[in-house]
Backbone as ProteinMPNN parsed JSONL, in Angstrom:
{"seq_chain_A": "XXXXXXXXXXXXXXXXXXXXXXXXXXXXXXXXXXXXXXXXXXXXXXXXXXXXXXXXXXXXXXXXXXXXXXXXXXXXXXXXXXXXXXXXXXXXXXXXXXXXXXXXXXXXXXXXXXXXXXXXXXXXXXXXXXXXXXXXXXXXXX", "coords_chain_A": {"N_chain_A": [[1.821, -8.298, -10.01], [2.874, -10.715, -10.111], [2.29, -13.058, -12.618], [1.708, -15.485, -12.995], [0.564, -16.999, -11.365], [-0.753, -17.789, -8.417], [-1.474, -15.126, -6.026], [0.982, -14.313, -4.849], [2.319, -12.7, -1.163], [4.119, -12.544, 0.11], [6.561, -12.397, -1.529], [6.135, -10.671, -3.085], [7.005, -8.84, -1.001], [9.404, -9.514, -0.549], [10.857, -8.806, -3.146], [9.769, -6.172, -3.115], [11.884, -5.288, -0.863], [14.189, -6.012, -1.865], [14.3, -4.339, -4.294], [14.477, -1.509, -3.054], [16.873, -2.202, -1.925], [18.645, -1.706, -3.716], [19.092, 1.0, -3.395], [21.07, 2.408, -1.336], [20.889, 4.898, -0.197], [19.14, 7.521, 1.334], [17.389, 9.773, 0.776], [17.58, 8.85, -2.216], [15.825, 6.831, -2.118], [13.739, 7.551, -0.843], [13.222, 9.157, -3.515], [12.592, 7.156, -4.865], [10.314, 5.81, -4.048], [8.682, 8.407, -4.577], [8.504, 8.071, -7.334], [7.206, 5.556, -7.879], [4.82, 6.214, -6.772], [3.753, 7.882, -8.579], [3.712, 6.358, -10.774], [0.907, 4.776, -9.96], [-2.339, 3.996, -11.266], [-4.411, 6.968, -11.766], [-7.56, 7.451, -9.769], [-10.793, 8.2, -11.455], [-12.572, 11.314, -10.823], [-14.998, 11.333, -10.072], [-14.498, 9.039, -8.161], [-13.494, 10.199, -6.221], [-14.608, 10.549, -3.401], [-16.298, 11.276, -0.605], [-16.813, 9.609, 1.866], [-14.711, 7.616, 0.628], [-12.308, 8.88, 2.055], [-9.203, 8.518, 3.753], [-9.64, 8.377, 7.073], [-7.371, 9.559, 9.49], [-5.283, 10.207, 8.15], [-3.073, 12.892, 7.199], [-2.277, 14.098, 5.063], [-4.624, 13.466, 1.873], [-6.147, 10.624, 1.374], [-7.379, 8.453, -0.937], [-9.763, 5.439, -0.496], [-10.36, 2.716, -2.201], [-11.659, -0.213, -1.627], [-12.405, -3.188, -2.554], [-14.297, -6.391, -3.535], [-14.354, -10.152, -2.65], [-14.118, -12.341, -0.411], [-12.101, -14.556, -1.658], [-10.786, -12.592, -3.525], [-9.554, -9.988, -2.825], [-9.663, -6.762, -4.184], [-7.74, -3.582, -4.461], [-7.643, -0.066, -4.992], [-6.28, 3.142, -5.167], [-5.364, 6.684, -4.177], [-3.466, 9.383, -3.696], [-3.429, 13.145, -2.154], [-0.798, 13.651, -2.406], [2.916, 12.808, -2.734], [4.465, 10.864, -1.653], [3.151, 9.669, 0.136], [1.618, 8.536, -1.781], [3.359, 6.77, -3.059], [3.728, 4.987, -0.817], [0.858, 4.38, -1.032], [0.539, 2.614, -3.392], [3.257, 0.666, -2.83], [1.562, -1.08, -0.884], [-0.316, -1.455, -2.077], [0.729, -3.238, -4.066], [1.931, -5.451, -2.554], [-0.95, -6.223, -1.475], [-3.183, -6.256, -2.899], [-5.221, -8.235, -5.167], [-4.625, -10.574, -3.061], [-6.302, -13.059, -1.384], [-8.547, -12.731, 1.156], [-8.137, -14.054, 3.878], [-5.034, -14.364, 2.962], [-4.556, -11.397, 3.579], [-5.409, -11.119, 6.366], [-3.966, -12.545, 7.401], [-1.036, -11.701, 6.712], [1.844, -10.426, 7.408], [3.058, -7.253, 7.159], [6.11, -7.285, 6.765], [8.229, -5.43, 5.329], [7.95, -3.114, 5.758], [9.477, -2.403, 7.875], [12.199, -3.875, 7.289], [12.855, -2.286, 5.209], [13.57, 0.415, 6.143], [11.527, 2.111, 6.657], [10.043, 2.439, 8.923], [11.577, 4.005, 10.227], [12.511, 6.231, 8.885], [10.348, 7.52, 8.134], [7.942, 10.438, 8.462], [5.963, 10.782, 11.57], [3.77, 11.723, 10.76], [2.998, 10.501, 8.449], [3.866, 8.0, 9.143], [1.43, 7.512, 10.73], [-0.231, 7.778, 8.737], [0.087, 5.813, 7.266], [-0.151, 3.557, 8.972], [-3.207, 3.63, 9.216], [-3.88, 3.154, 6.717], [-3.12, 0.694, 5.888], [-4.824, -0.775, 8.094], [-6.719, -0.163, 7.549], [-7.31, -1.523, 5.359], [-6.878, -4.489, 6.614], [-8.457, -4.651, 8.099], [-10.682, -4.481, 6.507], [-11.002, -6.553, 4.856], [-10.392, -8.205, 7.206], [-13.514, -8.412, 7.579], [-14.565, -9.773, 5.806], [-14.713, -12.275, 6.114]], "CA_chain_A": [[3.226, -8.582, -10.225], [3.134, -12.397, -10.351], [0.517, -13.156, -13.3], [1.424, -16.716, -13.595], [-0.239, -18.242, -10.351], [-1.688, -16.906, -7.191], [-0.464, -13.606, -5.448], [2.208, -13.725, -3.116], [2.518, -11.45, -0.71], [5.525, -12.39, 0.597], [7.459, -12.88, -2.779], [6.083, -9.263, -3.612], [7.901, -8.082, -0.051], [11.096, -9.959, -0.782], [10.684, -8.05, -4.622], [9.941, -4.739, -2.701], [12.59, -5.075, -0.564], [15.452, -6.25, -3.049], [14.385, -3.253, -5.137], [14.815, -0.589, -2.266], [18.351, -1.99, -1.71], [19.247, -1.014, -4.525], [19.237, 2.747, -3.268], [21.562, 2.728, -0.174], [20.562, 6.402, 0.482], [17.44, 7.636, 1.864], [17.296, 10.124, -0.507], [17.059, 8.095, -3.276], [14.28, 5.694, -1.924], [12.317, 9.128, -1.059], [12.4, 9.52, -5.178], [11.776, 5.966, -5.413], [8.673, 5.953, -3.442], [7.746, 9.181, -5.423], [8.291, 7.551, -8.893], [6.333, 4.563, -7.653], [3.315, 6.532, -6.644], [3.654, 8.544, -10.226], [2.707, 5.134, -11.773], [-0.618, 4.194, -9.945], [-3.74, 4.262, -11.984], [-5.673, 7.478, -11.453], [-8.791, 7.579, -9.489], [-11.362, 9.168, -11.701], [-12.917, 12.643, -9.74], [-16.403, 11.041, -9.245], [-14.512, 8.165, -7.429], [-13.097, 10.78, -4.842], [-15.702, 10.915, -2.653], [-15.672, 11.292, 1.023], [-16.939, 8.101, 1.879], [-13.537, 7.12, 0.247], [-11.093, 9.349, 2.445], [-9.023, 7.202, 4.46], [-9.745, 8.953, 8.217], [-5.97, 9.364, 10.238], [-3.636, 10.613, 7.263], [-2.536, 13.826, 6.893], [-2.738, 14.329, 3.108], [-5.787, 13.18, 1.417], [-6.069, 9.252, 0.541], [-9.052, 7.973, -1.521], [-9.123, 4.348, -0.701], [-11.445, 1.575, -2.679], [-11.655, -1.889, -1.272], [-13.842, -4.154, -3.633], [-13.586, -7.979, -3.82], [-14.828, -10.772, -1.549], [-13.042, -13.294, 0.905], [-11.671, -15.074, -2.46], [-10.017, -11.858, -4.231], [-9.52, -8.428, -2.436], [-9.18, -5.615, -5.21], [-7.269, -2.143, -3.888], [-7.544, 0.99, -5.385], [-6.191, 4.173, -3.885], [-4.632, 7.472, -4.803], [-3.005, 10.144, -2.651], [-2.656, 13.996, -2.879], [0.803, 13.635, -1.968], [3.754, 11.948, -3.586], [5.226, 9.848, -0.79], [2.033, 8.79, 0.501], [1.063, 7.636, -3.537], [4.511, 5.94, -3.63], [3.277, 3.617, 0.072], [-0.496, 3.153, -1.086], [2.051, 1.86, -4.515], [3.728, -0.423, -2.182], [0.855, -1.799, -0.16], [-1.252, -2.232, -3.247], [1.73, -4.225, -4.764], [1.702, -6.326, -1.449], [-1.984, -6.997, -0.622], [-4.256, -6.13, -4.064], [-5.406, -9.554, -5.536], [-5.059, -11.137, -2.558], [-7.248, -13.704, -0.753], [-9.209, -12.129, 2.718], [-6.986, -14.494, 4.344], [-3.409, -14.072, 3.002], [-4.317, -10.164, 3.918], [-4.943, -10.6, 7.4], [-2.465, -13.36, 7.626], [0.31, -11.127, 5.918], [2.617, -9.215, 8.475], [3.942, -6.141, 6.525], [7.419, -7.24, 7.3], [8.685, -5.115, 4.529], [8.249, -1.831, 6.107], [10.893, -2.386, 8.871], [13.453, -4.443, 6.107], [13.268, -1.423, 3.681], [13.84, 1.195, 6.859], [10.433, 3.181, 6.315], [9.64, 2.607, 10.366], [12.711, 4.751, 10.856], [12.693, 7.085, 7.962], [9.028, 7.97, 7.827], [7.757, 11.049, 9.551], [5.271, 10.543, 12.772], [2.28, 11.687, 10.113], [2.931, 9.772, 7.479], [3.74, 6.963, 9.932], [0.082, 6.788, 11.136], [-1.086, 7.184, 7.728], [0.513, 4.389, 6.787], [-0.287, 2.392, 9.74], [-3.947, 3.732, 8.95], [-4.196, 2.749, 5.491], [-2.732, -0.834, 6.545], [-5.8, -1.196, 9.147], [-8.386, 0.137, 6.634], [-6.827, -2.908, 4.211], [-6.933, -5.342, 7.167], [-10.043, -4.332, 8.576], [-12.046, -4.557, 4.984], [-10.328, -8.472, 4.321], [-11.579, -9.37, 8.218], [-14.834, -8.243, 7.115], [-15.278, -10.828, 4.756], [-14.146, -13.71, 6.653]], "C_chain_A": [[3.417, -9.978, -10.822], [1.542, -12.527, -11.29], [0.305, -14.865, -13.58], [1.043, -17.919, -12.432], [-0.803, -17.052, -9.642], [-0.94, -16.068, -6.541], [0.263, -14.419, -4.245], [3.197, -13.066, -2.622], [3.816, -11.244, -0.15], [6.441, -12.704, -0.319], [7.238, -11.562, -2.989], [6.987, -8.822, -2.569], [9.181, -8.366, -0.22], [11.556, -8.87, -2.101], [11.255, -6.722, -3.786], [11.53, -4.572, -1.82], [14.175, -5.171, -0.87], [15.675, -5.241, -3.722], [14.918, -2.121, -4.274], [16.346, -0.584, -1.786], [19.433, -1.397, -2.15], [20.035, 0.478, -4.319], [20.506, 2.828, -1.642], [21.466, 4.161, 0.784], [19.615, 6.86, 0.262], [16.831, 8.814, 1.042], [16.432, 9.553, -1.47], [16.293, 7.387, -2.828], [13.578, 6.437, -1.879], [11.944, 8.888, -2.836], [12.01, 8.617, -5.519], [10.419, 5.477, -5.116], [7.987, 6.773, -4.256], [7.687, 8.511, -7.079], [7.213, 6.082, -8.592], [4.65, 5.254, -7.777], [2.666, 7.507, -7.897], [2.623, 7.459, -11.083], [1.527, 4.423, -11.188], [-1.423, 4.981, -10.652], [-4.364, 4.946, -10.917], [-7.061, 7.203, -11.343], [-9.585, 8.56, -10.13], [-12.161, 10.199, -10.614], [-14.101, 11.929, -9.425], [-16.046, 9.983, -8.708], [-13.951, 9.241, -6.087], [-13.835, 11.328, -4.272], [-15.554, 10.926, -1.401], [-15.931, 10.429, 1.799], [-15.848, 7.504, 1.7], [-12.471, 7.82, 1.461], [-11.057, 8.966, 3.334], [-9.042, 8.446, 5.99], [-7.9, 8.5, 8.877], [-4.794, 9.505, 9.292], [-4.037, 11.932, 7.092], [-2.905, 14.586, 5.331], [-4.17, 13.343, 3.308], [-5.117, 11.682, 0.77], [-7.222, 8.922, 0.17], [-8.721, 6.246, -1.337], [-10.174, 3.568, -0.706], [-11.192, 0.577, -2.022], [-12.835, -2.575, -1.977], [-13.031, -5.493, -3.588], [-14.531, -8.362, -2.895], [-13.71, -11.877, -0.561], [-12.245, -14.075, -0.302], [-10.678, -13.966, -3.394], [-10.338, -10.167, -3.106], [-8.884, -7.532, -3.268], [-9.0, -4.083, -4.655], [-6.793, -1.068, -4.749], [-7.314, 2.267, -4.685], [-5.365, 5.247, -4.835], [-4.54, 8.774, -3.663], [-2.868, 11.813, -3.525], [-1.091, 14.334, -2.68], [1.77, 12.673, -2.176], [4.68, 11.087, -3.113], [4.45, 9.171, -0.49], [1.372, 8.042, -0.867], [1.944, 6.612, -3.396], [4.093, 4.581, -2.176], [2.098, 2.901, -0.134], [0.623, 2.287, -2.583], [1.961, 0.339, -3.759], [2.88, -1.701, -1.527], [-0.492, -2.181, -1.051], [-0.634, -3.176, -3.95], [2.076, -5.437, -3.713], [-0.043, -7.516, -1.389], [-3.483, -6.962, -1.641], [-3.89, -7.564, -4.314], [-4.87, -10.979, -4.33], [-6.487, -12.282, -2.193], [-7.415, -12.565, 0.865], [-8.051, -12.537, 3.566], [-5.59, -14.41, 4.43], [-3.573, -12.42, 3.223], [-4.108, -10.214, 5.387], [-3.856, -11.869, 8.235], [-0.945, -13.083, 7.517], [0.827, -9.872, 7.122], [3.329, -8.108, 7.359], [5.189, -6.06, 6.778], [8.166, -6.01, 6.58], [9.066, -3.513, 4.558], [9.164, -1.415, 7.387], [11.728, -2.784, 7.782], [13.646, -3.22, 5.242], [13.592, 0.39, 4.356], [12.501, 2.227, 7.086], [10.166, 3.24, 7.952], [10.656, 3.964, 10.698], [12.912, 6.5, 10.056], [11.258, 8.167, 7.678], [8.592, 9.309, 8.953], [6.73, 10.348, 10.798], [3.605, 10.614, 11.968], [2.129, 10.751, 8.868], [2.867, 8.319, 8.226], [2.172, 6.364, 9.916], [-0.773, 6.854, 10.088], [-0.844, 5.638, 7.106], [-0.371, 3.373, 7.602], [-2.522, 2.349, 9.362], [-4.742, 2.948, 7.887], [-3.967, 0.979, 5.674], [-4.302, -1.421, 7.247], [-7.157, -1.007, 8.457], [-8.378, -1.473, 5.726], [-7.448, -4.243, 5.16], [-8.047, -5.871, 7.731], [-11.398, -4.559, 7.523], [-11.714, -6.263, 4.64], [-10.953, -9.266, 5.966], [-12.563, -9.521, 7.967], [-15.382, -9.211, 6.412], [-14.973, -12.204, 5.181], [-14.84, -14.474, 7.317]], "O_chain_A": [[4.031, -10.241, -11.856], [0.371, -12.293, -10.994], [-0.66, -15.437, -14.088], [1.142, -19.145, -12.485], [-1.154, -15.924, -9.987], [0.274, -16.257, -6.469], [0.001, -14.905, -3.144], [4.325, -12.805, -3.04], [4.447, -10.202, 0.032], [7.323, -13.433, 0.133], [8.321, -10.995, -3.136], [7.986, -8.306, -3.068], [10.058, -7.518, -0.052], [12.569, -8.183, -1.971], [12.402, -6.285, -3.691], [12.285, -3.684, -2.217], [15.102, -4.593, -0.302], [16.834, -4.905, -3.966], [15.951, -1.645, -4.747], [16.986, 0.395, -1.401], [20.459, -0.892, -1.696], [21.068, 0.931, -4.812], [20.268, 3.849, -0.998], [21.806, 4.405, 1.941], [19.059, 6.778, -0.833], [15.668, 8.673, 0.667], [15.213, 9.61, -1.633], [15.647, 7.188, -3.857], [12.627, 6.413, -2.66], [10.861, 8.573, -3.329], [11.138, 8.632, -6.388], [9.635, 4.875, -5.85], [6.925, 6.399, -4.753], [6.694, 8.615, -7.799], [6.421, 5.828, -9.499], [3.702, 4.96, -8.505], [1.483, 7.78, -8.1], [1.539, 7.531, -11.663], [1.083, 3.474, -11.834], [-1.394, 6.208, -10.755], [-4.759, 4.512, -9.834], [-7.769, 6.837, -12.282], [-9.434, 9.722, -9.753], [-12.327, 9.73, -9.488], [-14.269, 11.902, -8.206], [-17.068, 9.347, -8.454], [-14.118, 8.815, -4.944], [-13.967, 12.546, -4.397], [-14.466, 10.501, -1.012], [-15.112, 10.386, 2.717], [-15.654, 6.654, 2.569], [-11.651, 6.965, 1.796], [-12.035, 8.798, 4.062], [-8.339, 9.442, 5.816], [-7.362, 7.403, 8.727], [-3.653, 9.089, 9.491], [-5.215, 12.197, 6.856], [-3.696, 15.417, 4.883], [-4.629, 12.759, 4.289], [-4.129, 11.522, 0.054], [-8.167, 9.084, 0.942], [-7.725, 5.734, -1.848], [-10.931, 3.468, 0.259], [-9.983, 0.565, -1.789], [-14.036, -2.363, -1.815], [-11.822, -5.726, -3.592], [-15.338, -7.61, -2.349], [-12.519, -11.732, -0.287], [-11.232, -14.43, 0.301], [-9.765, -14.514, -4.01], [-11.402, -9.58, -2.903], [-7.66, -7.416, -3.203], [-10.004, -3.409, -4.422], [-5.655, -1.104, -5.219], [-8.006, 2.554, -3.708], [-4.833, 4.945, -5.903], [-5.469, 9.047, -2.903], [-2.508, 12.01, -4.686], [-0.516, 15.399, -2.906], [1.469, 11.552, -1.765], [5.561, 10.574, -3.803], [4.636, 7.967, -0.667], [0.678, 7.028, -0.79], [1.494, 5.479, -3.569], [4.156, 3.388, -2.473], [1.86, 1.725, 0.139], [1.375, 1.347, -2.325], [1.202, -0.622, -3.882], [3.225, -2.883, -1.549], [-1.404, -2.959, -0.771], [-1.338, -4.016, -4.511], [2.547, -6.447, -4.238], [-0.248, -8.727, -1.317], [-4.562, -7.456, -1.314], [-2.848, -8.122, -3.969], [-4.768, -12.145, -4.711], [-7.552, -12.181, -2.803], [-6.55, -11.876, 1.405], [-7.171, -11.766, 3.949], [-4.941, -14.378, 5.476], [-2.471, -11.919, 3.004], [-3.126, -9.682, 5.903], [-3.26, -11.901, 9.311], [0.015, -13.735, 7.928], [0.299, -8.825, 7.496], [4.32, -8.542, 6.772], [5.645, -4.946, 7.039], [8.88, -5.44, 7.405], [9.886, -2.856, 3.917], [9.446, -0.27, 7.739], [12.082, -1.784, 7.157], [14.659, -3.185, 4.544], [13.781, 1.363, 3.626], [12.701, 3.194, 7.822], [10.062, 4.418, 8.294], [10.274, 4.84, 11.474], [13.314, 7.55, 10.556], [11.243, 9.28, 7.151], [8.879, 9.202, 10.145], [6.868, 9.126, 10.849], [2.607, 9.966, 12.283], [1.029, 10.373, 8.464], [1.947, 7.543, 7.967], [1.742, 5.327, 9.411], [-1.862, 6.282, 10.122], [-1.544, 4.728, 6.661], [-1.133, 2.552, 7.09], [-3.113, 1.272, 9.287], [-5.8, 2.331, 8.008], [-4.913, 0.206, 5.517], [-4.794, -2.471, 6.834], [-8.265, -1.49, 8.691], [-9.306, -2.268, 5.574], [-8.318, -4.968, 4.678], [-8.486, -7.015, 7.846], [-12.601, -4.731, 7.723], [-12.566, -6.956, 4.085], [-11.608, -10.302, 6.081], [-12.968, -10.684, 7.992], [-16.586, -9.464, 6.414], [-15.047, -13.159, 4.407], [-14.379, -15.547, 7.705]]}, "name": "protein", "num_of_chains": 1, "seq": "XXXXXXXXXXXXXXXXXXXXXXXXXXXXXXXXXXXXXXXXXXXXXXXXXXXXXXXXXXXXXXXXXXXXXXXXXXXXXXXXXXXXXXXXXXXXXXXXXXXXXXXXXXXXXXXXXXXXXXXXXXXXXXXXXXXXXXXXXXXXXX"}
């Protein structure tokens, strides 16, 4: 998002959550989540491997983590078009990160933009899943 210094994650959540206001009805953020997860870069087929699939979601998530404690690079792709539109969100959060500003970064953004409330119970724990795979691969390197 930001190409003219260093990522931040909490300037992307203020972003994300300015944009979602936009929609006052839950509805419309549903299609906005799905048009979000429209535009991530496909995972070619020999990256969807099972090694990749994120364990505790519902649908199918393929989810890369590459980088070291200085850059964390996130790649991910969903078969399902709500769950595309949150890895979206949480790749627009916590990709090009530092190790640090990942597990330093509270996901405020998913209470502010209503998704705690709006989200089913499976998508929920994919979410919270995919979050812990992110958080869990950035302690790793610390």
């Amino acid at each position: 998002m930001n190409a003219s210094g260093p990522h931040d994650p909490a300037a992307v959540q203020d972003e994300i959550i300015s944009s979602f206001s936009l929609f006052p009805e839950w509805l419309d953020r549903y299609q906005y989540l799905i048009d979000l997860g429209r535009k991530l870069p496909l995972l070619e087929e020999k990256e969807k491997t099972d090694d990749k699939l994120l364990a505790g979601c519902q649908s199918r998530v393929w989810l890369h983590l590459e980088g070291d404690a200085g850059e964390v690079v996130i790649r991910a792709n969903s078969d399902a078009a709500i769950v595309s539109g949150l890895i979206a969100l949480l790749i627009d959060v916590y990709s090009g990160c530092s190790a640090r500003q990942i597990v330093d970064t509270e996901p405020y953004f998913i209470d502010r933009i209503g998704l705690s409330e709006h989200l089913s119970p499976t998508r929920a724990n994919g979410l919270h899943a995919m979050l812990n795979a992110i958080r869990g691969f950035a302690q790793s390197l610390l």
